[in-house]
C-alpha positions as CSV (number, residue, x, y, z in Angstrom):
1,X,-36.5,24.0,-9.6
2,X,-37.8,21.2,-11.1
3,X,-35.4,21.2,-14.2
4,X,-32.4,21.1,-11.8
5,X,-30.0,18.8,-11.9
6,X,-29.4,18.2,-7.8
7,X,-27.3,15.2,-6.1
8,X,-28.7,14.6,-2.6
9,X,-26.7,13.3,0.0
10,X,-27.5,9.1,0.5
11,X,-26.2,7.1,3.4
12,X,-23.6,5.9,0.9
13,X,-22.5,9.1,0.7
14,X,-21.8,9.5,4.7
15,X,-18.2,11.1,5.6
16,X,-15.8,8.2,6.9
17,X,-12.8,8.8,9.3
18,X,-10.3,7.2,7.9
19,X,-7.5,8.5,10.1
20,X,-8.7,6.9,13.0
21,X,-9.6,3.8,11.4
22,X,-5.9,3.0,10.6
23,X,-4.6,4.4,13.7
24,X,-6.4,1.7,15.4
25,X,-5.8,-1.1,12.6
26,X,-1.5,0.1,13.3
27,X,-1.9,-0.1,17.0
28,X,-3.7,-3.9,17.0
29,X,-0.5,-4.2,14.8
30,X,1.6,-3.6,18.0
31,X,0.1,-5.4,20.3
32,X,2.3,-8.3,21.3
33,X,0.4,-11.6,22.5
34,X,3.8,-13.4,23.3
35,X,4.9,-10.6,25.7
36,X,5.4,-10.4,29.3
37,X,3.8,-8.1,32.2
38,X,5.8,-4.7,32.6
39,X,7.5,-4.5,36.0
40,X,8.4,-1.3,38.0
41,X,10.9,-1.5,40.2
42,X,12.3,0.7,42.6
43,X,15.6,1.1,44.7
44,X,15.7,0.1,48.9
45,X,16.2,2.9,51.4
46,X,19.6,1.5,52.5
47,X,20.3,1.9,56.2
48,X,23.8,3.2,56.2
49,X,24.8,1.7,59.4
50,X,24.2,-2.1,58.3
51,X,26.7,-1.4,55.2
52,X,29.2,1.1,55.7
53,X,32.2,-0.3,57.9
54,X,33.4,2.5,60.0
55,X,37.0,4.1,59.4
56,X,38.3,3.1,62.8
57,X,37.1,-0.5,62.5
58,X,39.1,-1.1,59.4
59,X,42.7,0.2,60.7
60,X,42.3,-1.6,64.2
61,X,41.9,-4.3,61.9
62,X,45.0,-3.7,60.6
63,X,46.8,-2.8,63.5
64,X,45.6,-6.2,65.1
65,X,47.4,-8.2,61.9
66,X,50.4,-6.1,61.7
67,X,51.3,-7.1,65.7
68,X,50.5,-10.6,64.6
69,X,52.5,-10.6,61.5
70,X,55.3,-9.4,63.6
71,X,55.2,-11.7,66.0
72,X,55.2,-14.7,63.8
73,X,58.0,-13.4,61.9
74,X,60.4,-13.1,65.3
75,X,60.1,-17.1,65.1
76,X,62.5,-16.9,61.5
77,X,64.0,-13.7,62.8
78,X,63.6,-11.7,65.8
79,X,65.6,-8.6,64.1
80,X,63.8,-8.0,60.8
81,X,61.8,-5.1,60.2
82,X,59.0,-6.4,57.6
83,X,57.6,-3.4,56.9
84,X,61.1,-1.8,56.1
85,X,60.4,-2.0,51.7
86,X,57.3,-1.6,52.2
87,X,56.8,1.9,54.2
88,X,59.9,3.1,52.0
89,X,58.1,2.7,49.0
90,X,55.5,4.6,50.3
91,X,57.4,7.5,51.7
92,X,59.0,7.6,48.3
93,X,56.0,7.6,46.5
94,X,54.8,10.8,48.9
95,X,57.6,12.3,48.1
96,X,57.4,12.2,44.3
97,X,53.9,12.9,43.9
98,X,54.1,16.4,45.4
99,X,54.8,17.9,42.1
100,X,51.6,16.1,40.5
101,X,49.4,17.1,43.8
102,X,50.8,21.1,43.5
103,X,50.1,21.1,40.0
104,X,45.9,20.1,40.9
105,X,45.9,22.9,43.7
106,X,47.8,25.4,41.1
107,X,44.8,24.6,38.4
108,X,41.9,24.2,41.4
109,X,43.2,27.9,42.8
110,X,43.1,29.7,39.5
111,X,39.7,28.1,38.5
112,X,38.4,29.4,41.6
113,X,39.9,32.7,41.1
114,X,38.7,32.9,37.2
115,X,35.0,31.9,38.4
116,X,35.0,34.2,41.7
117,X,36.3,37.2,39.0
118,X,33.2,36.2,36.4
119,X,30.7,36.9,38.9
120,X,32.5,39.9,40.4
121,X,30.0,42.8,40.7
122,X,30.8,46.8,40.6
123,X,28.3,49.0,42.6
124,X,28.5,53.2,43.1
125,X,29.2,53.8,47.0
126,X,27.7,56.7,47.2
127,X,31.2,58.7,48.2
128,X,32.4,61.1,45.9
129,X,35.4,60.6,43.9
130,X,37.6,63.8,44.5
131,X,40.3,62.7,41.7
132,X,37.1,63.1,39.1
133,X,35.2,66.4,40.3
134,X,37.6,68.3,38.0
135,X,35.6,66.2,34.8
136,X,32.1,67.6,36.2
137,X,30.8,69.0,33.2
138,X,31.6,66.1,30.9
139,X,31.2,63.3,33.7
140,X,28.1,62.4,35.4
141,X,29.6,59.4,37.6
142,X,31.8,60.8,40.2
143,X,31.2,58.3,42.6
144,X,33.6,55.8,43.7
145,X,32.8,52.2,43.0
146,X,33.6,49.5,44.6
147,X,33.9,45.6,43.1
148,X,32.3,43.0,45.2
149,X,34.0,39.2,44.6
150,X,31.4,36.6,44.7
151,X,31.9,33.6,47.8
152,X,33.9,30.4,46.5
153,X,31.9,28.0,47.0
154,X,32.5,25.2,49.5
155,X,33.7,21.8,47.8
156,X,33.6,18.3,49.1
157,X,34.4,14.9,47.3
158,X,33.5,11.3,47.7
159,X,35.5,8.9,46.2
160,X,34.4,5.4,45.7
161,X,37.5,2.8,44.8
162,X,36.8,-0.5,43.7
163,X,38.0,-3.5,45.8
164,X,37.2,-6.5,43.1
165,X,39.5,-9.7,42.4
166,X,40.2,-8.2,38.5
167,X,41.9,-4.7,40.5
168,X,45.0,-6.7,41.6
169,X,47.1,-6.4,38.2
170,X,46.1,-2.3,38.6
171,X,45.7,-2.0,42.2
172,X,48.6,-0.2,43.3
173,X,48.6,1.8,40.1
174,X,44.8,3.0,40.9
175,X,45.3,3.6,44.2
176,X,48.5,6.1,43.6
177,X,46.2,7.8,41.5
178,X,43.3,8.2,44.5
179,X,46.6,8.8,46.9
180,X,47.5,11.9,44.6
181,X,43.7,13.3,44.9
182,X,43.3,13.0,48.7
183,X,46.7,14.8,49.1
184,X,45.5,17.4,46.8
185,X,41.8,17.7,48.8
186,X,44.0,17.9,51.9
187,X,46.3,20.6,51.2
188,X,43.3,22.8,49.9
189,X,41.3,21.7,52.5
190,X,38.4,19.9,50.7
191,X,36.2,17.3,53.0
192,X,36.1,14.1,51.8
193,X,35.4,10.6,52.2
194,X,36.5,6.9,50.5
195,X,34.8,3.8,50.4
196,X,35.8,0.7,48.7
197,X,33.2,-1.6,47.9
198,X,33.7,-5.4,48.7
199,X,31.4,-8.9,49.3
200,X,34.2,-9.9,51.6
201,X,34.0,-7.9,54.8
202,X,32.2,-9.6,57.8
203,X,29.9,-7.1,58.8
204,X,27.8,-8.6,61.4
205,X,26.0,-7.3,64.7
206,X,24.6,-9.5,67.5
207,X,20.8,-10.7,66.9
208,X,18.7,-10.4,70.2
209,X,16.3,-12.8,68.3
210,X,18.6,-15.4,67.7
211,X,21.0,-14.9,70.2
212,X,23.8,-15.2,67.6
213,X,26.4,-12.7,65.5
214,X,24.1,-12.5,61.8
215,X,24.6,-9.9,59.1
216,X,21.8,-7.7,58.9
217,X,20.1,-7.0,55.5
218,X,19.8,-2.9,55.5
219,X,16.8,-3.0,54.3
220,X,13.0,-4.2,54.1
221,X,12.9,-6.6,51.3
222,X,9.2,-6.6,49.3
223,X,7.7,-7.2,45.9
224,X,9.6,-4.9,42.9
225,X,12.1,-3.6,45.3
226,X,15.8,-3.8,44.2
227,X,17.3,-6.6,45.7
228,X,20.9,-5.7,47.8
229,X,23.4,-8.1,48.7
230,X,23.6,-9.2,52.3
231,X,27.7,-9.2,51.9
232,X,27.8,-5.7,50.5
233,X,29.9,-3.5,52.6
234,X,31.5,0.0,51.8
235,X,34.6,-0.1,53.7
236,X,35.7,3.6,54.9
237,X,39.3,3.6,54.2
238,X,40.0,7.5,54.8
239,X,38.1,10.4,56.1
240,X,39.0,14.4,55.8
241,X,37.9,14.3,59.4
242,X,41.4,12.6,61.1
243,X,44.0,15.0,61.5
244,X,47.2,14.8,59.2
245,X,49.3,12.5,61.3
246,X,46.0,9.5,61.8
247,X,45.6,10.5,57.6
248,X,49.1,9.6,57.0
249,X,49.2,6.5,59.2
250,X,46.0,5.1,57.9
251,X,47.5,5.8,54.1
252,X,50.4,3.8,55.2
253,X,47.9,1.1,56.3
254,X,46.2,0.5,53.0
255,X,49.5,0.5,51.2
256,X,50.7,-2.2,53.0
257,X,47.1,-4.1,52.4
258,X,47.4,-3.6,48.5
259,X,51.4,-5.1,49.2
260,X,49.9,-7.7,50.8
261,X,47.8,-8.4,48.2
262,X,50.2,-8.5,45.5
263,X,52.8,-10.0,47.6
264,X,50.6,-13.2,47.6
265,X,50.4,-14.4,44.0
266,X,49.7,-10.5,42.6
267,X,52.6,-9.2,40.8
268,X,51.6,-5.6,38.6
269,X,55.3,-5.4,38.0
270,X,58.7,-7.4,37.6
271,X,60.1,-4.9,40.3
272,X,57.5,-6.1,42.8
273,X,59.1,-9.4,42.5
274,X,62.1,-9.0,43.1
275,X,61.0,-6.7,45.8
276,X,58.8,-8.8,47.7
277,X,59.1,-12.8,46.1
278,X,55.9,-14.5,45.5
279,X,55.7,-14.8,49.4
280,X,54.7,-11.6,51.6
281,X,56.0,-11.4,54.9
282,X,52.3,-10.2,56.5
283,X,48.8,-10.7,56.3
284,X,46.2,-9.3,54.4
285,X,43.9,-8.0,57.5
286,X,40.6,-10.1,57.5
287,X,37.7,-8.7,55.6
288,X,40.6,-6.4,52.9
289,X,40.7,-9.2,50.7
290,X,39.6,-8.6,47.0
291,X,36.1,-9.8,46.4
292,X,33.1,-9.3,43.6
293,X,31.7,-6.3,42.1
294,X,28.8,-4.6,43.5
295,X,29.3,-1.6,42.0
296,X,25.3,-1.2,41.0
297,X,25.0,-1.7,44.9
298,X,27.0,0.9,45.6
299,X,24.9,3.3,43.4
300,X,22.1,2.6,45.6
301,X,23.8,3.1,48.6
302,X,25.1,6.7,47.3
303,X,21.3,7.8,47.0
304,X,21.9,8.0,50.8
305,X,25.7,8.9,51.3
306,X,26.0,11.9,49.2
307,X,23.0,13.8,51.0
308,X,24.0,13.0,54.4
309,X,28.0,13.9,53.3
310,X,26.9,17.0,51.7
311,X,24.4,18.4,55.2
312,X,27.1,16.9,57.6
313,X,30.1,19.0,56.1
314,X,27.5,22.4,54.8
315,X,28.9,21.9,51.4
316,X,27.3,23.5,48.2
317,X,29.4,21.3,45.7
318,X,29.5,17.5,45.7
319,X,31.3,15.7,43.6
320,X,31.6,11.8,43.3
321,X,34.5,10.1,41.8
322,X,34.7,6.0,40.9
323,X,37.6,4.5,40.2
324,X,37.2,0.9,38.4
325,X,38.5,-1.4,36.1
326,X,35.3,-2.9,34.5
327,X,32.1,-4.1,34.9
328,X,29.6,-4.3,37.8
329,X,28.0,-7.5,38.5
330,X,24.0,-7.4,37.5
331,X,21.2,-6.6,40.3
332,X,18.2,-8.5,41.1
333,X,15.3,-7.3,42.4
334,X,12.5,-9.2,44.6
335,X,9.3,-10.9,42.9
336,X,6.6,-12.3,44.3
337,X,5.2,-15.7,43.3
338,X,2.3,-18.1,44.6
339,X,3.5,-21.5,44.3
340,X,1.4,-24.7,44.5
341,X,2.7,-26.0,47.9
342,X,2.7,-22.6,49.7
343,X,-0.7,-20.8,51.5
344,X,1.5,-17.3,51.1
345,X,3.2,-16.0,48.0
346,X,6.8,-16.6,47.9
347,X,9.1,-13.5,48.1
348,X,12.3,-14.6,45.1
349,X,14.3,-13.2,42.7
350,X,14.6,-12.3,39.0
351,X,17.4,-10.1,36.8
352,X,16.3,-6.8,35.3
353,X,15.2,-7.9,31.6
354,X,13.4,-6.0,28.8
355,X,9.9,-5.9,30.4
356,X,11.6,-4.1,33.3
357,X,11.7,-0.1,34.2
358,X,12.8,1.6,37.2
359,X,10.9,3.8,39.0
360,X,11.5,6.7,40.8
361,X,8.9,8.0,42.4
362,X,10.2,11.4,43.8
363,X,11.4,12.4,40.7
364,X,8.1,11.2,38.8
365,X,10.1,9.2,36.6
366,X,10.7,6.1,34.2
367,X,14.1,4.1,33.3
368,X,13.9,1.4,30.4
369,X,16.3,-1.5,30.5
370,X,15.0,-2.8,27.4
371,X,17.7,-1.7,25.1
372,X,20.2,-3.4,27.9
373,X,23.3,-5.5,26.0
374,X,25.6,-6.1,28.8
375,X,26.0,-4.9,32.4
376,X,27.8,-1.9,31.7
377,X,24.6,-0.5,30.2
378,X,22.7,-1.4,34.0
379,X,25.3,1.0,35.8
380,X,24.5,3.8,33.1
381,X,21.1,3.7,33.5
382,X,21.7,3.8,37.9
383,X,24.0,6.4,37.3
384,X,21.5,8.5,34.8
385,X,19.1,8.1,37.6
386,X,21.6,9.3,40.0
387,X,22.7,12.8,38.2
388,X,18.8,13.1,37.8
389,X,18.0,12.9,41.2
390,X,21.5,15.2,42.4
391,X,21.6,17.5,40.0
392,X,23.7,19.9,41.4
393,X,26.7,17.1,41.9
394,X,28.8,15.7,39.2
395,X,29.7,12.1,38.5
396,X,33.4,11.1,37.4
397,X,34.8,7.8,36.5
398,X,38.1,6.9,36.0
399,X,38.5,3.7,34.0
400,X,42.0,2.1,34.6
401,X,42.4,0.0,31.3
402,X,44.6,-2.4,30.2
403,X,46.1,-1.5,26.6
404,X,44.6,-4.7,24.9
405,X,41.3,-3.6,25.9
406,X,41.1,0.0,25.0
407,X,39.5,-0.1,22.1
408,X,37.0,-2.6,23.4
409,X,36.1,-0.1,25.8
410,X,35.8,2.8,23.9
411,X,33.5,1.1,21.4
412,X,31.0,0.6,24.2
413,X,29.9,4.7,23.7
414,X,31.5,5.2,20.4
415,X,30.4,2.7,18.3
416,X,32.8,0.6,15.9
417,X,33.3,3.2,13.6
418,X,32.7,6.9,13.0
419,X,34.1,10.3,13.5
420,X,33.4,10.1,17.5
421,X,35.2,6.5,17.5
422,X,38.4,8.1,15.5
423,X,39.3,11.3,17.8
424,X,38.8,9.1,21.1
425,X,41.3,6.2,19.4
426,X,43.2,8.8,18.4
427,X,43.4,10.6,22.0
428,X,44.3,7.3,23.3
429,X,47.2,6.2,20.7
430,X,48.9,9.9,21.5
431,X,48.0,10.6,25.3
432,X,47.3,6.8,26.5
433,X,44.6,8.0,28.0
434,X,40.9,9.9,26.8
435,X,38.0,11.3,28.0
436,X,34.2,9.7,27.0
437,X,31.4,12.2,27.3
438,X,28.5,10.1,26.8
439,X,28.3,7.4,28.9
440,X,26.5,7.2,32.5
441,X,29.0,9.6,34.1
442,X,29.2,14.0,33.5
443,X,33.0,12.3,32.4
444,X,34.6,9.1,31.9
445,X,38.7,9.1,32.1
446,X,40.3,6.2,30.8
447,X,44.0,5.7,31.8
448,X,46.4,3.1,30.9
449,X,47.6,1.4,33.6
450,X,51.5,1.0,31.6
451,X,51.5,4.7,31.6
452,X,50.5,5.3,35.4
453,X,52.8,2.8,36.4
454,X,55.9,4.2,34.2
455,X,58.3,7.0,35.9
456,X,58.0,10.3,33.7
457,X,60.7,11.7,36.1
458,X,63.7,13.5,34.3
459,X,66.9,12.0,36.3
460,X,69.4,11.1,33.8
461,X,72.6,9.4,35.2
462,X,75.6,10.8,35.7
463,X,77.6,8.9,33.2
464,X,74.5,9.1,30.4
465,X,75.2,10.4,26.8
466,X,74.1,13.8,25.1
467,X,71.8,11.4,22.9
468,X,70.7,9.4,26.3
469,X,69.6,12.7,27.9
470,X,68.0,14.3,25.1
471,X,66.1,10.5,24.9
472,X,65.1,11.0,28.8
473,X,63.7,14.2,28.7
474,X,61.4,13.7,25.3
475,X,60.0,10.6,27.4
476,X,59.5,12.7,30.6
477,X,57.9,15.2,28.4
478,X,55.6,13.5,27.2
479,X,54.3,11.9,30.2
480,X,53.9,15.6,32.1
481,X,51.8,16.4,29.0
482,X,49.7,13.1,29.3
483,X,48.7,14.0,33.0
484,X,48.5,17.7,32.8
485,X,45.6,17.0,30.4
486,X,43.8,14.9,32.2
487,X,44.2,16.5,35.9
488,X,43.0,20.2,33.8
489,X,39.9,18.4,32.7
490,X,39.3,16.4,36.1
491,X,40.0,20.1,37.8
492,X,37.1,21.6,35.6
493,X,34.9,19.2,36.4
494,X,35.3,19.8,40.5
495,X,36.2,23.6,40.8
């Protein structure tokens, strides 16, 4: 052994782990000494009562401003009838949207009946069939069978309408739209409810503490809880749960609110000018007037609203419909801090920023709002959180948008360019209207507000030429093809 040539091992020699080594040499690399503590926020337990005005308050409001419209108008003249245009339009407007509302039960009734036939089942009765005994030899099932239809399930719908001071150029338009959608609930007898969401209604109760009217925060406020406006409100305009004349009535109501509304200083169209001058003839009822956007809020709230609807009316399918025209203003939530002059930490406020993540605990979950741009990309991440939490319910939004800001819009989930980008542009161009896929909602219909407001009715006059006619009813075509599309895909989504 001696004349062997052998290398023994030294410490120099010793294995090193270099893996390791420059994991931790990359991870010192992402350490960040300028950043901030990470915050984990979560969102209030609302209690319903302080923020949902009830649907009998807001029409006795009404009532008690349309008496005192009227009598202030019998000073000018005692024979007038004010609401004479007014509650014409709307009977007009009932009147023509039938076709539209038969068209959503046609589609919801054959949904149903396509899904209820999919999950049909055939069983053997056990009863002999007597018209195949004669095929014995060949046949070894000579038993009648019988096909069993699966239940329809039971629907329900809430629809959430925004109330905000940038609705009043599309308020009519959008709330013909949610007009068409209740008629259509009612006639195939779908529960339902609708709350607008305002800052402006006085929701107060008495205080035994301070012996005074105060509005009531509906919840506890503490340390990395989302902070809730003290003048949110969701104001319960209808409710499946009044008969069909109090429905109508109260539909009447809110028409005459969004007149009123336009009537002073809101015009949507040249015809609602001449109508009703720059001067309405009544009130807007206290508390109806358009106000912010807590749309965010309202997310918050619905954590509460959609399980209670859902157990009150035995329902096995929720959905949730928003209609909007654009952003929601940003929540806050509360912080802590120990200033100098103070013995207890101070309970303020700070905005949701790049160190911040909600938390929801039931659900064992994390949301990031560190890639957050703009307040659009805050109701996303409410609404993700929202679809996680209920995931047997779907989540609609219907954009009403301006033409100059489609593209704007769009861009938001698209991108500025790509194939994506193209087909939606190109969907809008044709249809004026498209449907986004990606954003916060299971769907997100846009719909031009020139195009809801225009008549695709085919009623040429009497006196019209063969080229006027033919001109009248390629125009009212392709309106009825516009809707048609979207009410199929907005019926897919809820049957």
């Amino acid at each position: 052994f001696e004349d062997m040539d052998m290398d023994y091992p030294t410490e120099s020699d010793e294995p090193t782990v270099e893996t390791a080594d420059a994991l931790a040499d990359k991870l010192k690399d992402l350490i960040n000494f300028d950043g901030l503590e990470n915050r984990y926020v979560e969102l209030p337990r609302l209690n319903l009562e302080d923020v949902i005005v009830p649907n009998n308050d807001i029409h006795k409001g009404c009532d008690g401003q349309w008496v005192d419209s009227i009598e202030f108008n019998k000073k000018f003249d005692a024979d007038q009838n004010i609401f004479e245009d007014v509650d014409a339009e709307y009977v007009q407007f009932k009147k023509e949207a039938q076709k539209e509302v038969n068209y959503l039960v046609k589609e919801f009734e054959c949904k149903k009946a396509a899904d209820s036939y999919a999950r049909a089942t055939t069983a053997r009765t056990g009863v002999l069939d007597c018209s195949k005994l004669h095929t014995y030899k060949h046949n070894e099932d000579l038993f009648k069978k019988v096909t069993t239809l699966a239940d329809g399930k039971n629907h329900g719908l809430v629809f959430i309408l925004d109330w905000s001071g940038s609705m009043h150029y599309v308020l009519k338009d959008t709330v013909k739209q949610l007009y068409n959608l209740i008629w259509f609930c009612r006639k195939v007898n779908i529960p339902f409810e609708v709350y607008a969401f305002t800052q402006e209604y006085p929701l107060v109760k008495y205080d035994d503490e301070c012996k005074e009217m105060r509005r009531t925060t509906p919840y506890t406020p503490k340390d990395n809880i989302a902070q809730v406006s003290d003048g949110f409100s969701l104001m319960n305009f209808f409710s499946s749960k009044v008969n069909a004349k109090t429905l109508d009535y109260q539909l009447k109501n809110i028409w005459r609110v969004t007149q009123s509304i336009m009537g002073h200083g809101y015009h949507s169209t040249v015809q609602d000018v001449r109508m009703y001058g720059h001067s309405c003839r009544f009130r807007t009822p206290l508390g109806l007037n358009l106000s912010g956007t807590p749309l965010n809020e309202t997310i918050v709230a619905l954590h509460q609203i959609l399980p209670k609807f859902k157990k009150e009316n035995k329902l096995q399918k929720v959905q949730c419909v928003i209609l909007t025209d654009g952003e929601a203003q940003p929540l806050r939530f509360h912080k802590e801090v120990q200033r100098e002059w103070d013995d207890v930490p101070y309970l303020g406020t700070s905005y949701f920023g790049c160190n911040t993540f909600l938390r929801d605990r039931s659900l064992g979950k994390t949301y990031s709002f560190s890639s957050m741009d703009n307040y659009s990309d805050m109701t996303d991440i409410l609404l993700e959180n929202l679809r996680d939490k209920f995931q047997d319910m779907n989540f609609v939004g219907i954009r009403i948008v301006e033409n100059r800001d489609a593209g704007q819009f769009v861009r938001r989930y698209t991108g500025y360019e790509g194939d994506y980008y193209e087909k939606v542009m190109k969907e809008w161009r044709k249809d004026k209207a498209f449907s986004i896929k990606n954003s916060g909602y299971h769907r997100y219909f846009g719909l031009s507000s020139k195009m809801l407001n225009s008549d695709t009715q085919f009623d040429p006059n009497h006196d019209a030429t063969k080229a006027q006619i033919k001109r009248d009813f390629i125009k009212s075509l392709k309106g009825k093809k516009m809707n048609k599309k979207i009410l199929s895909e907005f019926i897919e989504l809820v049957a």
